[in-house]
C-alpha positions in Angstrom: 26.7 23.1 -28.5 22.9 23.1 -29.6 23.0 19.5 -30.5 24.5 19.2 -26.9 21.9 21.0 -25.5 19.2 19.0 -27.6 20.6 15.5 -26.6 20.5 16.7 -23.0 16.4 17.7 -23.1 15.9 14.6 -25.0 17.8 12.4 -22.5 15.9 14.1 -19.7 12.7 13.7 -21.3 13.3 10.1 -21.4 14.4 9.6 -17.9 11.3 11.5 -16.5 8.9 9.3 -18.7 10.6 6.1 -17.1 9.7 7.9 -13.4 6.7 8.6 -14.8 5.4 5.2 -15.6 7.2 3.3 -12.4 4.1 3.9 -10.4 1.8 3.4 -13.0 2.1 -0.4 -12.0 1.5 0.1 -8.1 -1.3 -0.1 -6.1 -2.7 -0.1 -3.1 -4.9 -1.8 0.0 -6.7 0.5 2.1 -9.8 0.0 4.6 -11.6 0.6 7.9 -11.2 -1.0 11.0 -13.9 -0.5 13.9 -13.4 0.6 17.0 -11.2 3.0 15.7 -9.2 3.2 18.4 -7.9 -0.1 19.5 -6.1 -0.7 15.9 -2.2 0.2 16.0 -0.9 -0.9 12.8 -1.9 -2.6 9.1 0.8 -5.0 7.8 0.8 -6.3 4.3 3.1 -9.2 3.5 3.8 -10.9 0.2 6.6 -13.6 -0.5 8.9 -11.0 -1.2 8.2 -7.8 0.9 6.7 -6.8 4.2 5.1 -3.1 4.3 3.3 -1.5 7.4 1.7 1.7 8.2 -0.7 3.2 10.7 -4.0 3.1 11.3 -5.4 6.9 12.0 -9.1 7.2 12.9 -9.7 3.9 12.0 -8.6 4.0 8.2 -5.2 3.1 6.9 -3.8 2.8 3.0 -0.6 0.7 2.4 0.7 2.3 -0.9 3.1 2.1 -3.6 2.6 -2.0 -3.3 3.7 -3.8 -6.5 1.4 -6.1 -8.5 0.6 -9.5 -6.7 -1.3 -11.6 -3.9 -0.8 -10.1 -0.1 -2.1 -10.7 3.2 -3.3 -8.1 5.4 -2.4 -8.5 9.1 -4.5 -5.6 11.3 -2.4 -5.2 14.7 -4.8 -4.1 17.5 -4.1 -3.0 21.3 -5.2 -5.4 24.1 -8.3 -6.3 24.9 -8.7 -6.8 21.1 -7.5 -9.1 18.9 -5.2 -9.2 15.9 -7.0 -9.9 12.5 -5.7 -11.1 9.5 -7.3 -11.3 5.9 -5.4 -13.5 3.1 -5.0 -13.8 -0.8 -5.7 -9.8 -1.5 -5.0 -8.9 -5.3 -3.3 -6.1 -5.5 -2.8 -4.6 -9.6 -2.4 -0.9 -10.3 -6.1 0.4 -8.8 -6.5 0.7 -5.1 -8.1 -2.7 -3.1 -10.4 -1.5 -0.7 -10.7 -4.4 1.6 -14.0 -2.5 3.3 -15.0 -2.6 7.2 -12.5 -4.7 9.3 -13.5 -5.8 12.6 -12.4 -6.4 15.9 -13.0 -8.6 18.9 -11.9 -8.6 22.3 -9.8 -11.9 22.9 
């Protein structure tokens, strides 16, 4: 029963450290986008994936991203225009892509 009991921890212990280092390899893209109000959304898209989130008070963060090359897509609300930004490198620190933008169409 002890050595039971011991395998258990140990297995447990093992599958935690695998949780543990899954996001050690994810990053992020995060920015700004001016005016504040007239973004919606940020879409990043790879070859592989498409992720989006919203834009609150004019700053957004698209997390949990795997390692590779994306392209940022900002979605605004009319009269503005949707912006894009290509080749971002995403590795396991966040890519702050700084002040984006917008113009009225």
């Amino acid at each position: 029963m002890k050595n039971l009991r011991l395998s258990l921890a140990a297995l447990s212990v093992s599958a935690l450290s695998l949780f543990a280092f899954k996001y050690a390899d994810e990053g992020s893209i995060k920015g700004t986008v001016t005016p504040a109000d007239a973004a919606v959304k940020a879409w990043v898209i790879s070859s592989t994936d498409t992720v989006q989130t919203n834009i609150t008070h004019g700053a957004f963060e698209v997390k949990n991203l795997k390692a590779g090359t994306y392209n940022l897509v900002i979605e605004a609300k009319a009269p503005y225009k949707s912006v894009g930004k290509e080749g971002i490198t995403v590795a396991d620190t966040p890519v702050n892509v700084g002040e984006i933008k917008l113009t009225k169409q």
